[in-house]
N, C-alpha and C positions, 0 to 999 in steps of 0.2 A: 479477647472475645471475638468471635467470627463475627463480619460484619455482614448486614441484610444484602440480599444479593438483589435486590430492591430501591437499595437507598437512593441511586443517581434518579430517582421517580420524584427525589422531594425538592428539584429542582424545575421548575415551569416549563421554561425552554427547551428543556430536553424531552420533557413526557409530552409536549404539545407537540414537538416536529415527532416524537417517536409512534404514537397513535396513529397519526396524519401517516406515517408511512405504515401502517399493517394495513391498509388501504392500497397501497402504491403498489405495495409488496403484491397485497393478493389478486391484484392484475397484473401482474406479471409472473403470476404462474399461472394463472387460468390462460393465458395467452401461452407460456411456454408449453402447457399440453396440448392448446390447438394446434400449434406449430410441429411439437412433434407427432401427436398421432395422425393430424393431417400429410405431414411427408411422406406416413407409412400407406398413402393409398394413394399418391400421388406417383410414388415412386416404389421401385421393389427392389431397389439398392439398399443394402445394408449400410452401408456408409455414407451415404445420402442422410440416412437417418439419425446415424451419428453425430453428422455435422448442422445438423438444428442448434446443437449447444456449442459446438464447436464456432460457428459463424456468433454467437452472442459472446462467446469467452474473448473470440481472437482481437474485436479492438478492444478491448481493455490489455492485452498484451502492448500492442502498437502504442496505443493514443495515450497510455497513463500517464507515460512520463510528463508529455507536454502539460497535462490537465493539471500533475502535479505543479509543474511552475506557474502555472495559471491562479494555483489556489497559494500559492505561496503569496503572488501579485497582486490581485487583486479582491475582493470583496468576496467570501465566500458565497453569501448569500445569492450573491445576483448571477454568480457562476450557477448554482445548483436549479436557481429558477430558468435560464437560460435551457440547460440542459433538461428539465421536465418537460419545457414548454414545446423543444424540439420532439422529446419522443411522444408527446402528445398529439403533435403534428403528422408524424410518421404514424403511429396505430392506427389512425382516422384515415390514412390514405390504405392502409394497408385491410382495415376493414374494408372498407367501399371496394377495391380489388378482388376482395375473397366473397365479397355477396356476387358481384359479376359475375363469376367463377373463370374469373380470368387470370388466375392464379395457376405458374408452373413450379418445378421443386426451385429452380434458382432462383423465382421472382423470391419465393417466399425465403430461402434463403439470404437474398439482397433486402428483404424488409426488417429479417432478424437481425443482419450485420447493421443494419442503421439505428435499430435499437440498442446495440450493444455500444454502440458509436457514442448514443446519449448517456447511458450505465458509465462510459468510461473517461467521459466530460464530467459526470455528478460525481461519483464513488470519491475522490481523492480532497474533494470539497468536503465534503459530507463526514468523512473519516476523521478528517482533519479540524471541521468544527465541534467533532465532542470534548475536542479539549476544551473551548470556549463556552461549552455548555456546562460543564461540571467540574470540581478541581481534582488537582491532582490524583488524592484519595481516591475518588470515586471510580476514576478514571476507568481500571480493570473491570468493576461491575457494570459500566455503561456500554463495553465494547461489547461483553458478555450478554448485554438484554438486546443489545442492537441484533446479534443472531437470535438470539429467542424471539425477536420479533420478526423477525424472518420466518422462524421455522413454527412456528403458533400459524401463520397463514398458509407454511408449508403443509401445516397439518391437517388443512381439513379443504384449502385454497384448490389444488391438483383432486380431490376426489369431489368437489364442487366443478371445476374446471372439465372433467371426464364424464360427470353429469349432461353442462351444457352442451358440453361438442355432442356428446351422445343423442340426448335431444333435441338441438336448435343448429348443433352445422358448428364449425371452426368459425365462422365471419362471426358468429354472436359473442364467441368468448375474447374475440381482439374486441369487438365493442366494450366489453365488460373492463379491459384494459384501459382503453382510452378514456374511459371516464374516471375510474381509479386517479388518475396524476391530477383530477382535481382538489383531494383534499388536502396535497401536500403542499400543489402550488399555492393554495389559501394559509395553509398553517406559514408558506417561509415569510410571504409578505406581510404578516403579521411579528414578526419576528423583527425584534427593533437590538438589531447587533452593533454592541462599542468596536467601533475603528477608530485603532491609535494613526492618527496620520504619521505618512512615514519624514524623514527628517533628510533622508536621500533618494536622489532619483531612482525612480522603475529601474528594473535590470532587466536587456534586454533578456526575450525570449532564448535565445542561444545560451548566453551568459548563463542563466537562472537554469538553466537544464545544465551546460558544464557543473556548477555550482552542487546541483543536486547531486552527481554522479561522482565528483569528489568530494563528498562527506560521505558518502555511502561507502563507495571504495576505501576511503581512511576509518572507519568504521569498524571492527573485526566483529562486535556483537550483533551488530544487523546482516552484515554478512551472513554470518551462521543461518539467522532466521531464514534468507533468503533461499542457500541452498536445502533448507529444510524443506519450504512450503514448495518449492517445485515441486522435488520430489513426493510430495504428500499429494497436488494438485496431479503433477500426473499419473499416479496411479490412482487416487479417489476418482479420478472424471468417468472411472469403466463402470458403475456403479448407477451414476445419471445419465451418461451416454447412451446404455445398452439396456436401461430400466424398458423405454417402451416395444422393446424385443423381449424380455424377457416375459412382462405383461400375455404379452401375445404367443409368443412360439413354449416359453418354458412351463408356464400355469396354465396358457389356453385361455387367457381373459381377455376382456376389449377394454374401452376407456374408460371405460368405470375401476376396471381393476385397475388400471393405471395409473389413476389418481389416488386409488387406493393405496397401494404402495408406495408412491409420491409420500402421501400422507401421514403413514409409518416413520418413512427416514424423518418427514417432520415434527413426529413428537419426539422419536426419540433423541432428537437436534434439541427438543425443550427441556429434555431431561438434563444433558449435558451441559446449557446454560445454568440451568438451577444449581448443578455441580459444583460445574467450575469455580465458584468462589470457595468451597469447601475443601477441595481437589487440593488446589494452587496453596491455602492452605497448613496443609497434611502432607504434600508432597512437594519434592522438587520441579522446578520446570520441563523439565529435562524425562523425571519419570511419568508426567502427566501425557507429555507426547507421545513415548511410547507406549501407553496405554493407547491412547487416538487410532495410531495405527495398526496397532494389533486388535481392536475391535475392528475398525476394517478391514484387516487382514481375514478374520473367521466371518465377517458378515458377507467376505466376496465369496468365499469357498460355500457358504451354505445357499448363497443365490444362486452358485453355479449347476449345484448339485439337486438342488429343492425342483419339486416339482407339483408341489402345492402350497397357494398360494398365503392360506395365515405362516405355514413355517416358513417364507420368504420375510413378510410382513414384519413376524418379527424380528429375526435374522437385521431387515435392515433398521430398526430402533436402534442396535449399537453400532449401525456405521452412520447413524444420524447423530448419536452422541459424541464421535470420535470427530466426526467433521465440525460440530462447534468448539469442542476442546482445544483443538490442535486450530485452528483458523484462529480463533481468539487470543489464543495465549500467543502465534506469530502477531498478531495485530497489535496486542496491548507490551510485548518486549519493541517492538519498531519507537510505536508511540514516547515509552518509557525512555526511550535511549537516543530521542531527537530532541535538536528543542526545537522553538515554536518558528523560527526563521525557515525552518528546512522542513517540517513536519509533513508538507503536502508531498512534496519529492519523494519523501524516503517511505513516506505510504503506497506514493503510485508504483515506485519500483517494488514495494514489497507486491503490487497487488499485479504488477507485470510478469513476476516472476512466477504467480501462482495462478493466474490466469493463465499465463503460457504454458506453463505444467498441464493444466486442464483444458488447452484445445487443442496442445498436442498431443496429451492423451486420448482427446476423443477419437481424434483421424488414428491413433494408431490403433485403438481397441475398438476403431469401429471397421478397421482394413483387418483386421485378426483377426472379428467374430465371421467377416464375410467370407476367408477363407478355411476359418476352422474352426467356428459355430463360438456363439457368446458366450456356452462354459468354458470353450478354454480361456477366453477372453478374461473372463473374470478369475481363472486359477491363476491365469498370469498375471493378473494386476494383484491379485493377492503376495503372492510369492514378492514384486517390487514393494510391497510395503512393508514385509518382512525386514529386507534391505535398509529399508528406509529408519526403520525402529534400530538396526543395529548401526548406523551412521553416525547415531547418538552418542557410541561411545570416542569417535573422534571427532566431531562438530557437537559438543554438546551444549544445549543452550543456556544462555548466562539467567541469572538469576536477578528477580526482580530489585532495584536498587533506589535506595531515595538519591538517588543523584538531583543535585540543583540545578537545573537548566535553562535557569533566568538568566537573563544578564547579566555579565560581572558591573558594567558600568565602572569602569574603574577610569576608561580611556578618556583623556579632552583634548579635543583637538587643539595642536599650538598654534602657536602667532610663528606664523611666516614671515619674513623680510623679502620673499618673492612674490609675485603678485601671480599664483597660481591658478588655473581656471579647472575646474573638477575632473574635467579630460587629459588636463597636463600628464604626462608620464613619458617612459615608465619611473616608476619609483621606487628607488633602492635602498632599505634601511639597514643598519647596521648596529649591532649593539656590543659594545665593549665587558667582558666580565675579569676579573683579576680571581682567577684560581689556585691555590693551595695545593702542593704536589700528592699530598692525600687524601685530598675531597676531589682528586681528578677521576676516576670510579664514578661514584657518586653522581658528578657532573655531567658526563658522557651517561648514561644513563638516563638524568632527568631530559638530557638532551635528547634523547632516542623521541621519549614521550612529546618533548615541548617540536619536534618536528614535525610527527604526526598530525599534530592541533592546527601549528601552520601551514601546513599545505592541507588538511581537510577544510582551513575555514581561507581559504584563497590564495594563499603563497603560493611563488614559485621560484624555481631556481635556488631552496634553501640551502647553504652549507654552516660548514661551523668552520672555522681556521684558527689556527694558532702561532701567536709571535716569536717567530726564530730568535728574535733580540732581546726577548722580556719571555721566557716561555711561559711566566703566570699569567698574562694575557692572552683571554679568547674573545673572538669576538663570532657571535653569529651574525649570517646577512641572509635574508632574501629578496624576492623582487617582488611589484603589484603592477599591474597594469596602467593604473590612475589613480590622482591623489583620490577621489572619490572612492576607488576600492580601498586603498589604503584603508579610509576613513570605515568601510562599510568591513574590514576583516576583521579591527580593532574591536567595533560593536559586536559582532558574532560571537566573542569568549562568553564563556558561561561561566557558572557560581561554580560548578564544579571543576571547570580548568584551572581555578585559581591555584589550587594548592600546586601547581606546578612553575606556575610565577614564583609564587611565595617559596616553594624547593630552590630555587635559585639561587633566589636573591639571600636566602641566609648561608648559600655557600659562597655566595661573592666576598673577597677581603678588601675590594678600597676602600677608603675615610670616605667618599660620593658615593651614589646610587648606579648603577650599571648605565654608563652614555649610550643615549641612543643620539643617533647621526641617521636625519631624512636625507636624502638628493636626489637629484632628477638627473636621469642619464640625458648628455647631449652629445651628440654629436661637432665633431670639427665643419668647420666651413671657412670658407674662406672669405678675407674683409669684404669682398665687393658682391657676396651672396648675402650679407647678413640682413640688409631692409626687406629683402625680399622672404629670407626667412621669418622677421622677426611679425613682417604684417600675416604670415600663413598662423604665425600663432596666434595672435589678437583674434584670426577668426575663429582660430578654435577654443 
């Protein structure tokens, strides 16, 4: 039975922070239209104009990844309030600027890159806490309402937004913004979120971004997604980039049509969340995507061509559908295929990847419409998503999986006979197996897999060897930094790597369990260096 696409609603937490943001949301497009139709008379650069969304996309290209270790680190909560409170701070400055009219295309520019600055501190938080608001089940339908409630504001937010700037000036509608971030900030500090304290020390900031970038890299199924949503992000961006030219030079309308249109792609962004849970389904993941971008594909060609403004309008309803479809379903396979240690990372990279897509698509389809006008702009972005749809058949994306990605908890740390301190390293384990000369196949094999898992959850230096003098004996070894990472790789296995242990161990043939042997690499020294060595380590 198809389930309500609805149902993450019958959880508190999530319908109170999700309300609290159709508020947030719809200041920041009524701000995202002052900003762009204000550039358009500020400046008569085309690409000027372009780059209103481009300056909001490009930190969240930059800044994700860090935010992602941030929110892996710390408190999501106080990150997200953090980040509201800054761009709260920024609108209100950026108001007061734009009444002065002391506003130039860069200042305003430099206002939208600081808003994006906050967008790209909050988004990897925020993404990362739906898992904590609804379980697993839901999961899909919650990513799914999270865009519909985006685009419920999108849909009527931008032709309210083209209203005020119309009537009361661009400084009223960043007003309208900076007061927006108050319902959300009231709903988080309301928000009383379970933190499991952690059992090992913070990982520095450096550490926690390596960390992040080899799980993703060991990763083949987020992979996929990622070079999916580039490509999806940079050719969708020609679409919202060259909207308020189109507005203006293609239909002949001002900010009201603007918003209008706006408006459009956001219902039909609602239609495609209502979908999606029926899509996902009926069909493979894989064929839902290309659907995404083949409704973009004819919704670019008919905006390029149109030249009145309802067959633009509706034209863009299916490339509002295609842009929740295809964003969602990369959102909720990321989610599905992390666990909860690494979830913020592998979100920011997803969201690096696709914001990068889309503000390098801006500058490129907004440097193309200057030289050779926004229909071709948009035939060409059309035509790249064409591409994009047929990429599918050699990156096509994986399919949704009850994969367990809890903790295996199987690991306990031993008793040492060295009086080790968490820093000590590095540290080099080694595990003995005794193999059967025709579960050797078999072996090598699980072994391919069981490397992968060690170096995506902090190994290095893995190999596998075999004894010239007993050829049944294997033994694999890799290295860890510190016993503390040691301790903190162990924890990382999930429910679902198990069955890769467990492959193992029932090709092992000794009467014991497979010996593991911890040690700590030392170096030689000589007698009359050793006090001196032995007090460097007490301090460490």
């Amino acid at each position: 039975m198809a389930s309500s696409p609805l149902a993450p609603f019958r959880h508190e937490t999530f319908r109170t922070i999700w309300i609290a943001s159709l508020a947030s949301n719809f200041g920041g497009l009524v701000q995202a239209v002052g900003a762009a139709w204000l550039m358009t008379s500020l400046s008569s650069s085309v690409d000027m104009v372009a780059l209103v969304q481009a300056s909001t996309t490009l930190p969240i290209m930059l800044f994700s990844l860090v935010s992602g270790a941030l929110a892996d680190n710390f408190d999501r909560r106080r990150i997200m309030m953090t980040a509201q409170s800054f761009m709260l701070v920024v609108s209100i400055g950026l108001t007061i600027v734009a009444w002065l009219g002391l506003l130039t295309p860069w200042t305003l520019l430099l206002f939208t890159f600081l808003i994006g600055c906050g967008t790209a501190l909050n988004n990897p938080s925020w993404q990362a806490s739906v898992g904590d608001m609804v379980p697993r089940d839901d999961l899909p339908g919650a990513v799914a309402l999270n865009s519909m409630g985006f685009n419920i504001t999108r849909s009527v937010g931008p032709a309210i937004g083209g209203a005020i700037v119309a009537a009361a000036g661009a400084a009223v509608a960043f007003a309208v913004n900076a007061v927006s971030y108050l319902a959300l900030l009231f709903a988080l500090t309301r928000w009383q979120r379970d933190v499991t304290l952690p059992t090992l020390p913070r990982e520095s900031l450096g550490r926690a971004i390596s960390a992040g970038l080899r799980y993703v890299a060991m990763s083949p199924n987020i992979l996929k997604v990622l070079v999916r949503s580039f490509i999806f992000g940079l050719s969708a961006s020609a679409i919202l980039a060259l909207l308020p030219l189109v507005a203006r030079d293609l239909v002949a309308g001002g900010p009201l049509t603007y918003g209008i249109l706006l408006g459009a792609f956001g219902l039909g962004a609602i239609g495609g969340a209502l979908l999606s849970a029926r899509l996902r389904e009926r069909m493979s993941s894989e064929m839902v995507v290309r659907i995404a971008f083949a409704a973009f594909a004819v919704s670019s060609i008919i905006t390029a061509v149109s030249t009145n403004g309802a067959l633009t309008a509706v034209a863009l309803l299916g490339s509002g559908a295609g842009w929740v479809l295809a964003l969602s379903l990369f959102n909720t396979t990321v989610q599905l295929s992390t666990p909860r240690w690494v979830v913020g990372r592998a979100l920011s990279l997803y969201q690096t990847t696709t914001f990068g897509g889309m503000a390098a698509g801006s500058w490129i389809w907004g440097i193309t419409a200057e030289n050779y006008g926004a229909e071709f702009a948009l035939l060409c972005s059309a035509f790249l998503m064409v591409v994009g749809a047929a990429i599918g058949f050699y990156l096509m994306l994986p399919e949704f999986k009850a994969l367990n990605l809890d903790p295996l908890n199987r690991f306990s740390e031993p008793l040492l006979k060295l009086d080790l301190k968490p820093r000590s390293g590095p540290i080099v384990i080694m595990i003995d197996y005794e193999i059967d000369d025709e579960d050797v196949p078999k072996f090598l094999t699980a072994m391919a897999e069981r490397r992968r898992v060690r170096i995506r959850d902090g190994a290095g230096q893995w190999g596998l060897m075999r004894d010239l003098e007993n050829p049944t004996v294997w033994t694999e070894t890799y290295h860890v930094p510190t016993w503390v990472e040691y301790v903190r790789h162990n924890q990382r296995r999930t429910q679902a790597d198990a069955s890769i242990g467990d492959e193992l161990l029932a090709l092992h043939r000794g009467k014991t369990p497979p010996r593991v042997h911890r040690m700590i690499e030392r170096q030689t020294i000589l007698p009359y260096d050793y006090e001196r060595y032995k007090q460097q380590m007490d301090m460490h």
